[in-house]
N, C-alpha and C positions, 0 to 999 in steps of 0.2 A: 717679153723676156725670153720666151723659148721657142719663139718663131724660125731662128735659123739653127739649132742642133741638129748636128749629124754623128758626134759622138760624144759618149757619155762615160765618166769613169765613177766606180762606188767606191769610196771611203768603209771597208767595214761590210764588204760584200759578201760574207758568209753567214749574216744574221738570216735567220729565215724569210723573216719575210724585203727583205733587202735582196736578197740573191734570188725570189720568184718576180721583185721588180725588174732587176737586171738581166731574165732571161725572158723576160715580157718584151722588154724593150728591144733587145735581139734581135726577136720573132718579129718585131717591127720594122726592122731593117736598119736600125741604130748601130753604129760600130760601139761595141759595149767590152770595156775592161775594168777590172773591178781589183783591191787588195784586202790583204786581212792579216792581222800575225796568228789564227788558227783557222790553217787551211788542212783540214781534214772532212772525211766522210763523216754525214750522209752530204752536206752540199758541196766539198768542194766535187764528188760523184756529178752529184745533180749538174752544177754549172759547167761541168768537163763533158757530160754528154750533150748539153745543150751549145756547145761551143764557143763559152764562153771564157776571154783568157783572164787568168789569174793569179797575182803577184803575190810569193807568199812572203812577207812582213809590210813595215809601212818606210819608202822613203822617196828621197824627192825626184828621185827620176823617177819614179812609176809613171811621174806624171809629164815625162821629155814629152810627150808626144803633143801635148797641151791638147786637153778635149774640151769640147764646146761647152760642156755643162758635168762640175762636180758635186756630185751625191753624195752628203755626208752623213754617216751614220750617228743615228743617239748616242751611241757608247765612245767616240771621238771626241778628245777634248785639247785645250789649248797645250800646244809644246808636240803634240802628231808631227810628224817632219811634212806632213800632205797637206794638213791642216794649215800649217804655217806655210808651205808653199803660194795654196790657193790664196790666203791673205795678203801676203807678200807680193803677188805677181797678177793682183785682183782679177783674178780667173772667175768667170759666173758660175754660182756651188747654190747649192739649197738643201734642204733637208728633204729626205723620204717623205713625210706626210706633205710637203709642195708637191715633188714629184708626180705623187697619188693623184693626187688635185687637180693638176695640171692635165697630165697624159692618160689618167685613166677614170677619172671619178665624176667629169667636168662634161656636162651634157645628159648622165644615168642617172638616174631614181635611188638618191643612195639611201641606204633602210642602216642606223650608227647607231649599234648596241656598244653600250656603256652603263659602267657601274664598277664598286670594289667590289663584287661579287658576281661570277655567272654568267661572266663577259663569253667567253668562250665555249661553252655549253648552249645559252640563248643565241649567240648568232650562228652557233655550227648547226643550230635544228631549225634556225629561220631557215638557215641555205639550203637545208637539205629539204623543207616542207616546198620552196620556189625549186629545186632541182625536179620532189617529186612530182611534181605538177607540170612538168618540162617546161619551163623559164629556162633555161640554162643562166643564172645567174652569172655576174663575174662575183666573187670574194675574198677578204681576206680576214685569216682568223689567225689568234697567238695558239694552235694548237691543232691539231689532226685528228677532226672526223673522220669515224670509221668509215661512213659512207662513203665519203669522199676521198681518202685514200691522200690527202694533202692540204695544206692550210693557205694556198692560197690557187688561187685559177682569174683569167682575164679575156672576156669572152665578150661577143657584138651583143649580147642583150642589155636592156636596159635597164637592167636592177643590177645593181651593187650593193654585197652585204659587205660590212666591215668593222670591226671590233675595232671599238674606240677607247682607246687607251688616255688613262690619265693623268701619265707619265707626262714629261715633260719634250720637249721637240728634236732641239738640240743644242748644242752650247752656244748657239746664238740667236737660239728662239727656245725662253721657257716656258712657252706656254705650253695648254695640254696639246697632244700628238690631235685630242678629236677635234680642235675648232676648223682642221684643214679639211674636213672631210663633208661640207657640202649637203648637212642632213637634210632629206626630204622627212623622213622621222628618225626622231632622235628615241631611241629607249634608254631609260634610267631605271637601273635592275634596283638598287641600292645605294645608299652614300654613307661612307665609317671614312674615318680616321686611318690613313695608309700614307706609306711612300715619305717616313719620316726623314728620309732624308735631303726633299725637295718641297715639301710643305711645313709651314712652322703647326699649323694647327685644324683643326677643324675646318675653321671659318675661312682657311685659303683654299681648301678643297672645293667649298661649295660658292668660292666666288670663282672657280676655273666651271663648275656644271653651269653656274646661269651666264657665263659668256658662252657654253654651247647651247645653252636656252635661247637666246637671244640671234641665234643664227637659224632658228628651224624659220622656215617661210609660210606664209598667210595660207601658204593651197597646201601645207605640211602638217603633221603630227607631232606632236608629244606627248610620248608615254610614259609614265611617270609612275613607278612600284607606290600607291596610297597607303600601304602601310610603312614604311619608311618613317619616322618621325626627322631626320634628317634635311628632308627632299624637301618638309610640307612648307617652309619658311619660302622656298622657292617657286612656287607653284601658282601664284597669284599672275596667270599670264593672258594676256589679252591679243597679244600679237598675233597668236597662231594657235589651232584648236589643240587642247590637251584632254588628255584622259586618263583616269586611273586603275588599276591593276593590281589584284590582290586578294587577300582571306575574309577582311572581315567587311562589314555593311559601308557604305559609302563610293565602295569602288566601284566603275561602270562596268568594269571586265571583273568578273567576281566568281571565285571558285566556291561549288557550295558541293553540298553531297559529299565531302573530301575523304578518302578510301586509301591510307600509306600501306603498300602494299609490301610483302618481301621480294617480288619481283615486279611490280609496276605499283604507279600513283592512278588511283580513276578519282575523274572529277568533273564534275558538270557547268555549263556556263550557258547560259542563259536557253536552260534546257538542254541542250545537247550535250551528250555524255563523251568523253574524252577518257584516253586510256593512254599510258605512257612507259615505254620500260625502263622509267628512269625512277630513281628513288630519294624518298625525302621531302618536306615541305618548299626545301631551298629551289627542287625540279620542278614543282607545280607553278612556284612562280615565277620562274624561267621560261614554263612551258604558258604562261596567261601572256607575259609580253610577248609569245609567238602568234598565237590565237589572235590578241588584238591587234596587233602589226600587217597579218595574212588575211587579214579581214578586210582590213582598210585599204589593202590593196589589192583585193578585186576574189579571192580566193574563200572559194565553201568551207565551212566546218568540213564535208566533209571529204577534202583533200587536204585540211591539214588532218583532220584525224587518220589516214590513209598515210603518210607521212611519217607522223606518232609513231604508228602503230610496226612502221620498217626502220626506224632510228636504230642507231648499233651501237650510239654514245660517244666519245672521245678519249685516247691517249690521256691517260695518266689522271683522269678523271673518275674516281671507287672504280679503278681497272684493276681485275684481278688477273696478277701476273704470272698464278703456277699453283697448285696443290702438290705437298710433298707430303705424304707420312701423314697425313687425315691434318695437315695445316696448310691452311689458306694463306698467301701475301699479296696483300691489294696493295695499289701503287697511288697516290693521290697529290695532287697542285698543290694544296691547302697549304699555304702559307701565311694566313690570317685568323686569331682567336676564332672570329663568328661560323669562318668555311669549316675549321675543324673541329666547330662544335657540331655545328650541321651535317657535316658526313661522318659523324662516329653516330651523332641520334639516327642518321638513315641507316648506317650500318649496323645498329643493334635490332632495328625489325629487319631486316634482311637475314642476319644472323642469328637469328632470337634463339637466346638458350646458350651460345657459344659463347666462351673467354673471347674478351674483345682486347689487343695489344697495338698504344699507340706509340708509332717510334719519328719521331719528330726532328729535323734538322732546322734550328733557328738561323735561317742564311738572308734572310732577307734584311735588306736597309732600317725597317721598321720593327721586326723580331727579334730585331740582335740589341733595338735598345729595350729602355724599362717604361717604354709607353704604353703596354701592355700587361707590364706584369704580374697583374693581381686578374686581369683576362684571360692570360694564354693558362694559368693556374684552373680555371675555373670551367677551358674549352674543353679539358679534358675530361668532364662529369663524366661520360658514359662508359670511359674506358673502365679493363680493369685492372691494366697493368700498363705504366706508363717509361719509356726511355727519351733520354732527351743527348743529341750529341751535343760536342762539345761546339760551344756557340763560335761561329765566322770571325775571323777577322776580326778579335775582340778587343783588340791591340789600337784599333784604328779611330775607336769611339770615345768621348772623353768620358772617365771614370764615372763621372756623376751619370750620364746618360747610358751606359752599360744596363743591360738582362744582367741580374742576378741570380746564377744560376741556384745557389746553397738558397735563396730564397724560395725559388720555383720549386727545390726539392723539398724543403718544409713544408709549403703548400700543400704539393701535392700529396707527401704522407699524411699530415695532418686533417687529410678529406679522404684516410682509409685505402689511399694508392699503394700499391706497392712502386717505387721510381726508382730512376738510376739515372744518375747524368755519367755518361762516357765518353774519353777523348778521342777513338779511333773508331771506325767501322766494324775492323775486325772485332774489339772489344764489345759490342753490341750486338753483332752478331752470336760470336761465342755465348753473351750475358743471355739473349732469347732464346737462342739453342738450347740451352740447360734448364729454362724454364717453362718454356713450349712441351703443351701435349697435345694427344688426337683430339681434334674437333676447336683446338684455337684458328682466331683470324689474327693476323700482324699485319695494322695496317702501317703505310712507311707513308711519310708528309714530310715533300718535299719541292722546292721551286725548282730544283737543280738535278744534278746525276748524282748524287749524296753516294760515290764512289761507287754506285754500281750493287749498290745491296741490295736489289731484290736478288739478284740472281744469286748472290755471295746467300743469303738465306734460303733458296731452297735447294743449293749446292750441302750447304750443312746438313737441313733438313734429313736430307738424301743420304750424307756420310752416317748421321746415327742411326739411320734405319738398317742400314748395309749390317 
């Protein structure tokens, strides 16, 4: 199928990791043009230094020049005018995770972290444990290690880290994004209930993991989180060796000695002591499916401890974005009851003794409905003061299937919170302004740019201190 491309165009070329394929491909010597209807920095920078051209909205001459193979983006869907061109005029199209497959993943050792938890954290410290060890890895990640300074790189070495996502491909492939991706081992950090709006339940999530079960190879791994009760229904595998990963007795990768620290987790595994500046139970076993992964592929304890030990974490991950006026605002992904249960637990030994302030934006497909709701009430134990804005696109959900927000707020007074649900930023801002004092942390939990308030909060911060 892709034996005679000379040029390629991306459907949706400003996604991240959609725009480091298309300046991959470039660097290949591939004529590469790409569209998007938000061509703004940081990528349209990125692909404007990389010289790559690009169309800004979507329609059907972009595609006059007729290129050899269309890339089509996840977020493209039927009624695109490019979309309908390529169908229309049966132009050869695929989605990104083919792409992957095809041009870059296809002959490499690929090492496919997956899970609804940790994806991004566990594969940005795999890459960086194979960087520190000079592999030069190629990878790609939904998110930007510090170390690494980008979320994704494509390089002649033979290892490929890749976060496997599992979302679905594209609107005419719904399967998961991972089963394109080729695992030599597959990690499965965790498995919940997410992505309500392409799975009806449970039990389609975990028939989309054992089709990527069923792709690791005989001379391959699977690592499998053993404490998950999720996972264990799955795990009866004969094909190819598996192993498990985790806290308590039973697992072969097994963290014992376990030390949560306010600025690191120590913990030991099968004698050797490990040390991590990352915090929380959720990091330890993020950090156990590194250990077992870097193990099996050739690498000491202690070069991944060496590793560990110069990690600098990831964007928007318990990143603390600024101290104003003796108040901390950490920035955090968490857009699932269980991640922001687990980083407000991490963040209270981190901050132990401090007002802990959770301010929450329900924007996600699965948040915004009520499949959560006696959950998302319940993630927020350790806070001590809770905001919740006004829920996404609420309009768009059928009534019966809506977040309740005047529920979430009884809830959460009724367990001793002080809460506020609010419909604007500014309003939220203002509301923790007035209630913030020296030595609070405001953590914000968000998938999105929730309109730019960290900075809008320690811009405040700053005005009442003046």
């Amino acid at each position: 199928m892709f034996g005679e491309i000379k040029s390629v165009h991306f459907v949706g070329i400003c996604g991240t990791a959609m725009a480091s394929a298309a300046a991959a491909m470039q660097e290949r010597g591939y004529r590469v043009t790409g569209s998007d209807q938000n061509v703004y920095p940081p990528m349209s920078t990125f692909l404007a230094e990389r010289r790559v051209e690009v169309m800004s909205g979507y329609a059907e001459s972009n595609l006059a020049h007729r290129p050899d193979l269309v890339v089509i983006g996840n977020a493209i869907s039927r009624g695109n005018p490019e979309a309908e061109t390529v169908l229309e005029h049966k132009l050869r199209y695929c989605s990104l995770p083919e792409l992957l497959k095809e041009f870059f993943i296809r002959g490499k050792r690929s090492l496919v972290v997956t899970g609804t938890h940790g994806k991004t954290t566990t594969a940005s410290l795999l890459a960086w444990v194979f960087e520190h060890a000079g592999l030069r890895p190629s990878f790609l990640i939904g998110g930007i290690p510090e170390n690494l300074a980008q979320g994704a790189r494509f390089t002649d070495s033979p290892w490929f880290v890749i976060e496997g996502d599992e979302y679905d491909t594209a609107f005419f492939d719904k399967r998961s994004k991972f089963v394109h991706y080729l695992p030599e081992v597959a990690i499965i950090n965790n498995l919940e209930f997410d992505h309500a709006d392409i799975f009806e339940n449970l039990g389609a999530i975990q028939t989309s993991f054992r089709r990527l079960i069923a792709l690791v190879p005989r001379n391959g791994l699977l690592l499998a989180n053993g404490d998950e009760p999720n996972l264990a229904g799955l795990l009866d595998v004969k094909h190819c060796p598996m192993r498990r990963f985790g806290l308590s007795a039973g697992n072969e990768v097994r963290a014992e000695n376990l030390q949560l620290g306010a600025a690191q987790s120590r913990f030991d595994v099968s004698g050797f002591k490990f040390e991590l500046p990352l915090l929380g139970e959720l990091n330890v076993r993020n950090a156990l499916a590194v250990v077992a992964c870097a193990r099996h592929c050739g690498l000491s304890d202690a070069q991944i401890q060496s590793a560990f030990a110069t990690f600098r974490g990831i964007k928007r991950r318990m990143q603390v974005r600024g101290e104003v006026a003796g108040v901390t605002v950490v920035d955090d992904f968490g857009h699932h009851p269980t991640a922001i249960r687990e980083t407000l637990k991490a963040l209270r030994v981190k901050f132990s003794g401090q007002r802990l302030w959770a301010v929450f934006e329900p924007r996600s497909n699965t948040t915004r409905r009520n499949v959560f709701q006696r959950e998302l009430a319940e993630s927020f134990a350790d806070a001590d003061a809770v905001v919740i804005a006004e829920v996404a696109r609420l309009d768009q959900i059928k009534p019966e299937e809506r977040l309740n927000p005047e529920s979430l707020m009884s809830d959460l007074r009724s367990a001793g919170k002080p809460a506020a649900y609010l419909p604007t930023v500014e309003a939220i801002v203002e509301h923790v302004r007035q209630g913030v004092r020296r030595g609070d942390v405001v953590c914000v939990f968000s998938n999105g740019g929730f309109g730019g308030i960290h900075e809008k909060l320690l811009a405040a911060f700053k005005a009442s201190q003046a």
